[in-house]
C-alpha positions as semicolon CSV with decimal commas, in nm:
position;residue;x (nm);y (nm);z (nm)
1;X;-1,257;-2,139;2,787
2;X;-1,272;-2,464;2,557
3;X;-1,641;-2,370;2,507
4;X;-1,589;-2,039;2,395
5;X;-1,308;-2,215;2,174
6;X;-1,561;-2,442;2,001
7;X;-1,802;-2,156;1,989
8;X;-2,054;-2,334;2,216
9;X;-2,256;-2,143;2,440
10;X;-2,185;-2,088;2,805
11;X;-2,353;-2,092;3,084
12;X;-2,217;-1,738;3,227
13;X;-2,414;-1,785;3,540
14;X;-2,176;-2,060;3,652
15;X;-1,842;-1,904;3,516
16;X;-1,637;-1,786;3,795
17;X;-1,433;-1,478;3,748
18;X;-1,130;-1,587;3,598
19;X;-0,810;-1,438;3,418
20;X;-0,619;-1,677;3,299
21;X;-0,362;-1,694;3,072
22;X;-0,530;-1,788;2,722
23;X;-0,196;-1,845;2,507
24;X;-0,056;-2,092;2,803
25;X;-0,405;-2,292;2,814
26;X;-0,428;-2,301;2,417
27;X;-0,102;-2,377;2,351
28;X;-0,178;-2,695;2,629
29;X;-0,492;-2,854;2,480
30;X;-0,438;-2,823;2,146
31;X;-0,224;-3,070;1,898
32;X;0,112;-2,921;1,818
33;X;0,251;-2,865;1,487
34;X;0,492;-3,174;1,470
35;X;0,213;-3,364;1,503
36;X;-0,026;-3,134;1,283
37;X;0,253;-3,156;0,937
38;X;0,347;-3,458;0,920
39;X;0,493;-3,408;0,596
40;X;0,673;-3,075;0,439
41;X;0,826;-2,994;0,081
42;X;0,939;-2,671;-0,076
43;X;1,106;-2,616;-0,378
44;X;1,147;-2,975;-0,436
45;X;1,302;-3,046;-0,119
46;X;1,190;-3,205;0,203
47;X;1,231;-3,033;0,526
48;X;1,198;-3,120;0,842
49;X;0,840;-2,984;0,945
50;X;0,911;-2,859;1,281
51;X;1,203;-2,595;1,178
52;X;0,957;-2,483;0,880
53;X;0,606;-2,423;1,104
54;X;0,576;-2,232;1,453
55;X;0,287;-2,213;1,629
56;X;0,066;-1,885;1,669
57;X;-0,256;-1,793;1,839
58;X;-0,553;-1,676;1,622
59;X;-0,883;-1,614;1,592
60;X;-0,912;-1,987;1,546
61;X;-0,690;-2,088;1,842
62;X;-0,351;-2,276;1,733
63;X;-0,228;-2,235;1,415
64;X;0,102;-2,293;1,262
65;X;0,245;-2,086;1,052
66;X;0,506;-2,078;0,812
67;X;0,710;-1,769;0,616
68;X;0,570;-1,509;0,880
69;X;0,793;-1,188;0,949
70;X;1,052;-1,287;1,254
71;X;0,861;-1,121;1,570
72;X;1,150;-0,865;1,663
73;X;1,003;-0,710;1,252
74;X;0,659;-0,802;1,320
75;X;0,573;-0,614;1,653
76;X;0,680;-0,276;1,846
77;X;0,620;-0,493;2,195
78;X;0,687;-0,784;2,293
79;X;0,617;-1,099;2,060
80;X;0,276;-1,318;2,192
81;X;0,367;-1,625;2,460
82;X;0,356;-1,860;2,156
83;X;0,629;-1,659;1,923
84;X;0,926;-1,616;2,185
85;X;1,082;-1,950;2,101
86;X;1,081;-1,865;1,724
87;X;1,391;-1,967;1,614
88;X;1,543;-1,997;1,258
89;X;1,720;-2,287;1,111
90;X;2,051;-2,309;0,999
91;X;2,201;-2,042;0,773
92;X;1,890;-1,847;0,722
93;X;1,901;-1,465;0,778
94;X;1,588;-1,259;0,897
95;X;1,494;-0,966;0,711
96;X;1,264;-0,667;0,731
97;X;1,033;-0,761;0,449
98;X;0,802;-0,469;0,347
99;X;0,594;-0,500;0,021
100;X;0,671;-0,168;-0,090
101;X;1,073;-0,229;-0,043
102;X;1,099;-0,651;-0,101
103;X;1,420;-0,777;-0,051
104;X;1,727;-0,563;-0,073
105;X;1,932;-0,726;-0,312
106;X;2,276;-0,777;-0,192
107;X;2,219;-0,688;0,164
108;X;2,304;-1,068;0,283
109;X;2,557;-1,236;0,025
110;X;2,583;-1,593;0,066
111;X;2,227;-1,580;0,311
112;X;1,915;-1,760;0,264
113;X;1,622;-1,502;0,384
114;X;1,365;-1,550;0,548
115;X;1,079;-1,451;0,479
116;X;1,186;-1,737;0,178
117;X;1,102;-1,597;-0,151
118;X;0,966;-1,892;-0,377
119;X;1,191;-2,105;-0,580
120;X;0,968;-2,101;-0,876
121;X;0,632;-2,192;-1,043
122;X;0,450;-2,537;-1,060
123;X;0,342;-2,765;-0,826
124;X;0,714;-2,939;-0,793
125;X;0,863;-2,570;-0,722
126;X;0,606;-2,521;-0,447
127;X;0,513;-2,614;-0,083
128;X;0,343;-2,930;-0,014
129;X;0,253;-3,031;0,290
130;X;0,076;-3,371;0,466
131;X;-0,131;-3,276;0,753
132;X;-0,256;-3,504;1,014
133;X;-0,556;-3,389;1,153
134;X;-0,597;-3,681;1,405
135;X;-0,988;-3,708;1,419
136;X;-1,048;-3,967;1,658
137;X;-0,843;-3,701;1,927
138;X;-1,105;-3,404;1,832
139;X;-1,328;-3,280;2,083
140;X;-1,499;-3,007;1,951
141;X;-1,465;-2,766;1,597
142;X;-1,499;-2,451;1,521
143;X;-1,729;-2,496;1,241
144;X;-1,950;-2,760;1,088
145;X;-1,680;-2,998;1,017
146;X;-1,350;-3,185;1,078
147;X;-1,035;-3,087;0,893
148;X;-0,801;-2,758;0,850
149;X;-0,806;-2,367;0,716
150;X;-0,529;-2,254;0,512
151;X;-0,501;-1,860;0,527
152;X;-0,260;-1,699;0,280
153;X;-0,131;-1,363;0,409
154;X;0,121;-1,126;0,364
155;X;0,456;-1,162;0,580
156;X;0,398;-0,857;0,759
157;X;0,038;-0,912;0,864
158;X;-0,156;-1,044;1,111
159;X;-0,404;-1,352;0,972
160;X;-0,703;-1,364;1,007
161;X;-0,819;-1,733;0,958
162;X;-1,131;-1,713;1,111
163;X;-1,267;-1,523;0,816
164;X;-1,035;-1,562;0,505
165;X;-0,946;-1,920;0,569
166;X;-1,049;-2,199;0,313
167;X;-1,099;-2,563;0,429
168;X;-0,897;-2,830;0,359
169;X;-1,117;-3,162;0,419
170;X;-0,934;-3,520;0,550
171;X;-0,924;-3,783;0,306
172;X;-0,846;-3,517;-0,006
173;X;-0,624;-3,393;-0,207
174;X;-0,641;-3,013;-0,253
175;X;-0,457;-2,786;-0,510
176;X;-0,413;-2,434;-0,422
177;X;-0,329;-2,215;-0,746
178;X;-0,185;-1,882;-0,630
179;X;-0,237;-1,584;-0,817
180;X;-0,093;-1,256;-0,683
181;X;-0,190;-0,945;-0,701
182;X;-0,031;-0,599;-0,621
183;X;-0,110;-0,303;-0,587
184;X;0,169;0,000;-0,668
185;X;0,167;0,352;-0,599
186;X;0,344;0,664;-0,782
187;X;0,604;0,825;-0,511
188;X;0,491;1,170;-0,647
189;X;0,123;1,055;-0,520
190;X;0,283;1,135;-0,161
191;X;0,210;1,520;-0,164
192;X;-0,201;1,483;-0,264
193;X;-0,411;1,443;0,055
194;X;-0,484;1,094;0,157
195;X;-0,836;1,172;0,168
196;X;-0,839;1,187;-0,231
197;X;-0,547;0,908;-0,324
198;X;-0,737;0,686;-0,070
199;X;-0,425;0,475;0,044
200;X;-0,131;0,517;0,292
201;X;0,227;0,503;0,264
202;X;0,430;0,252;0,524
203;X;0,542;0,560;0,729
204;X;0,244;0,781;0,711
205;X;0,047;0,595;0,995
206;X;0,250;0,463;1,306
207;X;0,061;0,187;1,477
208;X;0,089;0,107;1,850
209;X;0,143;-0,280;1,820
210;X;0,238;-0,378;1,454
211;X;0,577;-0,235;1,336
212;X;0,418;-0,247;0,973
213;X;0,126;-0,049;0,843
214;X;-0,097;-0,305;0,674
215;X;-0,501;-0,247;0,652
216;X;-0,567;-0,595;0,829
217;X;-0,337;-0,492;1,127
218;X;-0,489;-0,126;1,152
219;X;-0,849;-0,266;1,144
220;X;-0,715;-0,515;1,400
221;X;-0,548;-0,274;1,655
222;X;-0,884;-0,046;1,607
223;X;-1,079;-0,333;1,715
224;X;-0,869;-0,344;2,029
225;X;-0,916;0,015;2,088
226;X;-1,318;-0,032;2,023
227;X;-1,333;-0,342;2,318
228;X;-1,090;-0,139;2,565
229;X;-1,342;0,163;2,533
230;X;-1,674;-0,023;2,586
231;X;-1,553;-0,392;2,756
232;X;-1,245;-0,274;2,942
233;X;-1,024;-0,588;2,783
234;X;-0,891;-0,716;2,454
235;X;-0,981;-1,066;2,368
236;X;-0,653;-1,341;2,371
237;X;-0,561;-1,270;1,977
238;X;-0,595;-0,947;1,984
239;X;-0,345;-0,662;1,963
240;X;-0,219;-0,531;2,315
241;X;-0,201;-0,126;2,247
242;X;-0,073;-0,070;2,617
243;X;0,140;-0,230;2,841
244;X;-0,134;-0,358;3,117
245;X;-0,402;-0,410;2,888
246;X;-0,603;-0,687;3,064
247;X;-0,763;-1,026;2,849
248;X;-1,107;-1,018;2,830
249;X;-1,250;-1,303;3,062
250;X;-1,483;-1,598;2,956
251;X;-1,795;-1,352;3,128
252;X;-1,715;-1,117;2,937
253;X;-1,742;-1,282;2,561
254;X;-2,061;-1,114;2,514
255;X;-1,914;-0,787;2,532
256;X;-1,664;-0,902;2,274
257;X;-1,900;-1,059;1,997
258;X;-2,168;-0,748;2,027
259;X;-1,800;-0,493;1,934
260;X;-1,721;-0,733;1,731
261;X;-2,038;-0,808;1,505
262;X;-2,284;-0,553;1,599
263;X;-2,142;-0,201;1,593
264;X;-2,112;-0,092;1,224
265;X;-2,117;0,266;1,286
266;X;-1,802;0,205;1,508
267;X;-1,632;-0,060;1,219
268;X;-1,716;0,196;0,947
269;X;-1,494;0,482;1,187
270;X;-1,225;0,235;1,207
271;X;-1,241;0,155;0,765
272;X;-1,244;0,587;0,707
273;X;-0,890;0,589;0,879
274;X;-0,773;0,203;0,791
275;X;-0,736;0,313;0,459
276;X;-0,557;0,023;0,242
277;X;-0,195;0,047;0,189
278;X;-0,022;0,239;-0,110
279;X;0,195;-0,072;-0,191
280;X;0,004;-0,385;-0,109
281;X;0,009;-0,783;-0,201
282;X;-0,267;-1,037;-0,136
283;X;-0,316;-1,349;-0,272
284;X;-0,619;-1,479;-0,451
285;X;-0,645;-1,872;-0,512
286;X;-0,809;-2,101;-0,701
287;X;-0,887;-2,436;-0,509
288;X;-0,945;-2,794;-0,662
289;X;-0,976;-3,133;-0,434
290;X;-0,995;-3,489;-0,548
291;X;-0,998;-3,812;-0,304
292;X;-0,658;-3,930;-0,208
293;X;-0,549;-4,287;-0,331
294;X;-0,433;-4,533;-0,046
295;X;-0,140;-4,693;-0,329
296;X;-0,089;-4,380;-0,483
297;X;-0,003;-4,188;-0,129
298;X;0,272;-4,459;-0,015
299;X;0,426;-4,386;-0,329
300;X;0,415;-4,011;-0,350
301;X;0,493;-3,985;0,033
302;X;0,752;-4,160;0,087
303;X;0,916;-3,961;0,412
304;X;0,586;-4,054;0,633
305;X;0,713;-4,338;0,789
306;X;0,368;-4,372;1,017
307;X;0,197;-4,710;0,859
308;X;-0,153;-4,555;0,824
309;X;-0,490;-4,781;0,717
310;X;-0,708;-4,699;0,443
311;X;-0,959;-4,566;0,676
312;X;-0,706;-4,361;0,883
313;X;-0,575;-4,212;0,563
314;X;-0,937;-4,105;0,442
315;X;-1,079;-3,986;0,822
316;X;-0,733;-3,797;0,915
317;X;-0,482;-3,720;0,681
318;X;-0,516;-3,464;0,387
319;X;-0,277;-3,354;0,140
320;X;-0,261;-2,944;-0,014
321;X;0,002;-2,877;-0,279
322;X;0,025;-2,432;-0,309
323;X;0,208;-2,318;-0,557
324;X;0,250;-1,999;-0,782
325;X;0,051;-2,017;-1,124
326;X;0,283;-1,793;-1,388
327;X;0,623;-1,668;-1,349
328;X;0,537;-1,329;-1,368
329;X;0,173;-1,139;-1,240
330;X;0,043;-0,828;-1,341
331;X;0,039;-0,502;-1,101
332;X;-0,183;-0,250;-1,057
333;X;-0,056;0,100;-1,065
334;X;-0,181;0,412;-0,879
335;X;-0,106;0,729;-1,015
336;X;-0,312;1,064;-1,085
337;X;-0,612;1,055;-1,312
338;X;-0,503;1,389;-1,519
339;X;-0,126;1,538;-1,459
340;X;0,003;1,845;-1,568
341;X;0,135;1,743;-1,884
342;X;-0,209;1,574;-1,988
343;X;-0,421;1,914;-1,893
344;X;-0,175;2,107;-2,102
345;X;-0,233;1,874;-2,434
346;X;-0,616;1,841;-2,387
347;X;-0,635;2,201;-2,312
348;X;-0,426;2,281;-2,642
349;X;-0,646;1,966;-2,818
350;X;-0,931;2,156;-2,745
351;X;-0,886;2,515;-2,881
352;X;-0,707;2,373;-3,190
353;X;-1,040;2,189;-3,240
354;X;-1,282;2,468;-3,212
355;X;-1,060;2,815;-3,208
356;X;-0,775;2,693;-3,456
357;X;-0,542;2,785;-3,199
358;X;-0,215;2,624;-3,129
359;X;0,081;2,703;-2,973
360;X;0,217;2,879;-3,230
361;X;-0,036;3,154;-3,144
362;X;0,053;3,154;-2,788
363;X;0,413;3,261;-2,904
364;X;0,251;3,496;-3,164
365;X;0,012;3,629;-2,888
366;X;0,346;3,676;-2,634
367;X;0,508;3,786;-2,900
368;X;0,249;4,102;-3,040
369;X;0,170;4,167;-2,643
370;X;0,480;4,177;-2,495
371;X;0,811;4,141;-2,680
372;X;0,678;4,378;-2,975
373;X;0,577;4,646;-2,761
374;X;0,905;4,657;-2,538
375;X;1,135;4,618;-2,854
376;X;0,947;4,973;-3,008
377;X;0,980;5,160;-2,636
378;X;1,352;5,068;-2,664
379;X;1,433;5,216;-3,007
380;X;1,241;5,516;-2,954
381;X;1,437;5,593;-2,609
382;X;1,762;5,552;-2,826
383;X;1,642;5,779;-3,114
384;X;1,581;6,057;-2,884
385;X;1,944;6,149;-2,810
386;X;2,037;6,104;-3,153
387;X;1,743;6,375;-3,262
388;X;1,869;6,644;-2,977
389;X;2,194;6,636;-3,134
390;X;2,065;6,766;-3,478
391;X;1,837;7,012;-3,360
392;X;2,122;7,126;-3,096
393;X;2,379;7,138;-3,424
394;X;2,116;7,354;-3,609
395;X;2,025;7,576;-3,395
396;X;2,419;7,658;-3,373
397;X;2,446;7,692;-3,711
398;X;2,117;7,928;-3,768
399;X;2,228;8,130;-3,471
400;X;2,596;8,237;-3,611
401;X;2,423;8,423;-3,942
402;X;2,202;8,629;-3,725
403;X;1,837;8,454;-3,836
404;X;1,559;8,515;-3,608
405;X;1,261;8,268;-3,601
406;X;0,928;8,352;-3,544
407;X;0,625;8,153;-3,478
408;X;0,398;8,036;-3,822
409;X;0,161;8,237;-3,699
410;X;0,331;8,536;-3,661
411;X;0,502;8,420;-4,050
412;X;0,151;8,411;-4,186
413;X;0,005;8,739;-4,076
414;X;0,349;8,922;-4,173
415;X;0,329;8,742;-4,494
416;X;-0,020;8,882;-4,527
417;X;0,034;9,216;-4,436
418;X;0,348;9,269;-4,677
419;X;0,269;9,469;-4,981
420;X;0,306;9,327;-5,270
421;X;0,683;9,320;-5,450
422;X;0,838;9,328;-5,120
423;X;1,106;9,110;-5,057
424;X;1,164;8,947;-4,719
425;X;1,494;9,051;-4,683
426;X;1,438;9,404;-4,766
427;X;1,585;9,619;-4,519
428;X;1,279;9,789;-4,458
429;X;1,114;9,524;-4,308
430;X;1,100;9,570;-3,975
431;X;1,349;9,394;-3,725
């Protein structure tokens, strides 16, 4: 198990079949975080390292890890071995820290929260830490070289140090310049397909293990579900998606590492429904180093009481100031390339360019097609009783003096066949 640890290789011919308990034997061999920080200090105070850091298994075996989401908000299940005994120190209050909700102001008057929001920008408003990295105890790295990764991640996430961590080396001082950067999505983005935005909401996509939608823990829990399918096990750090999901044994590593590194078609399945979150916050730094004086860190450490020689101080013990670069950061906002409003106003743009149209002739258009035409149909239908009235009160009239009418037709042929100096109301004309 140490061998797979150090990435050395094994000799699977003489590994026994064994399933042991992987938190309980990391947590054993490797040095504890007391020991590890040696030396805390946030927001120009000095804490006491052990209530700050708790330990957590990774990727990279024991790490500890400070201003993580409390496990009861981290996790559906049950927290990892190493994260039961989380506790809080005095007069801090948990919360549910999402990126796309923050903290609820007013929620916890008179309560410091945890996850702690920072006090402020600069290197004195930030966390700096002394880390012992005890190099005359090591018996094997993970990489090429002695010393530490530092993995920023969001509260609510699971890290991934194996692949995101940068090194810290003994014997320097390093300077970690934070600059955030978010990622914010229109509400109204909700009711176009995630296939076209391209990112999730928190509540769209319910994982099994994680309580929060990130992409880091989707793609983790889909690597889980990728080794249960063709291994039968999950390695130690990964997520657990059922109850009596079994660890992957020593035998089986190279199960894990050909899932892991070799099946792209499989990892590309996993990124089409991982899809990155709608509200997200990462952290991009800037890193400078410089040796550490001997005088100079007596002076500016005051709290390490351990009397450490010039040699210790430059084989073991490195110093990493991270702190926030601006007081504010600028956001990036997701919302839809061409609304409503805009196709309106380049559609109008448009035919006022080339038609001289405007909207003025859509009301003139509406106006001369519709409202005209109903407006005329209406006055004619209340003419018509008016006009049966007259001829009604006429033909009364020309009816009471005893006038007959005749067609024109008829008029013109009479008139036609009339001699000459008759009148037409000579009594010899005939009835």
């Amino acid at each position: 198990m140490l061998q797979v640890l150090c990435r050395r290789r094994v000799d699977v011919q003489r590994v026994r079949e064994d399933r042991a308990n992987w938190e309980e034997f990391i947590m054993n061999i490797s040095q504890p975080c007391q020991s590890m920080v040696i030396g805390c200090r946030f927001g120009a105070d000095d804490y006491e390292c052990a209530r700050m850091f708790y330990p957590i298994v990774t990727d990279e075996g024991l790490c500890c890890v400070f201003n993580m989401l409390q496990p009861r908000f981290m996790y559906k299940r049950s927290a990892s071995f190493s994260q039961r005994n989380m506790t809080l120190p005095k007069d801090y209050q948990a919360v549910n820290w999402h990126a796309e909700l923050g903290y609820r102001r007013g929620q916890y008057p008179g309560s410091l929260l945890y996850p702690r929001p920072a006090q402020g920008t600069g290197e004195s408003l930030g966390l700096s830490l002394t880390l012992d990295v005890q190099a005359d105890a090591y018996y094997c790295s993970s990489s090429s070289s002695i010393g530490f990764k530092v993995a920023l991640h969001s509260p609510n996430e699971s890290p991934n140090v194996r692949e995101t961590g940068v090194l810290l080396a003994p014997g320097m001082e390093t300077k970690l310049r934070i600059d955030p950067a978010k990622i914010r999505t229109e509400n109204h983005l909700r009711r176009v397909h995630r296939k076209y935005r391209r990112c999730l909401f928190r509540n769209e996509l319910k994982l099994r293990w994680f309580a929060h939608y990130t992409q880091r823990n989707c793609a983790a829990e889909c690597l889980s579900k990728l080794l249960l399918l063709h291994c039968g096990c999950v390695f130690f750090y990964m997520p657990r998606l059922h109850r009596n999901d079994s660890i992957c044994s020593v035998g089986q590593r190279k199960c894990v590492e050909r899932i892991r590194l070799g099946t792209i078609e499989a990892m590309e399945s996993c990124l089409d429904e991982c899809l990155p979150s709608c509200f997200d916050l990462t952290f991009n730094t800037i890193t400078y180093s410089t040796k550490i004086s001997h005088d100079g860190f007596d002076v500016t450490n005051p709290n390490v009481s351990l009397n450490f020689t010039d040699a210790y101080v430059e084989r073991s013990i490195a110093v990493v100031n991270m702190y926030f670069k601006d007081q504010t950061y600028r956001a990036s906002k997701q919302t839809e390339f061409i609304g409503f409003s805009d196709f309106l106003s380049n559609v109008g743009g448009l035919m006022g360019l080339f038609l001289g149209f405007s909207f003025l002739s859509i009301a003139e258009c509406v106006y001369f097609a519709l409202i005209r035409p109903c407006r005329t149909c209406s006055e004619l239908r209340q003419q018509q009783p008016t006009t049966a009235a007259i001829h009604a009160r006429a033909k009364g009239v020309l009816g009471a003096g005893n006038i007959n009418y005749i067609s024109p037709s008829k008029w013109f042929q009479t008139e036609l066949a009339r001699p000459r100096g008759l009148n037409y109301n000579d009594n010899r004309h005939p009835a």
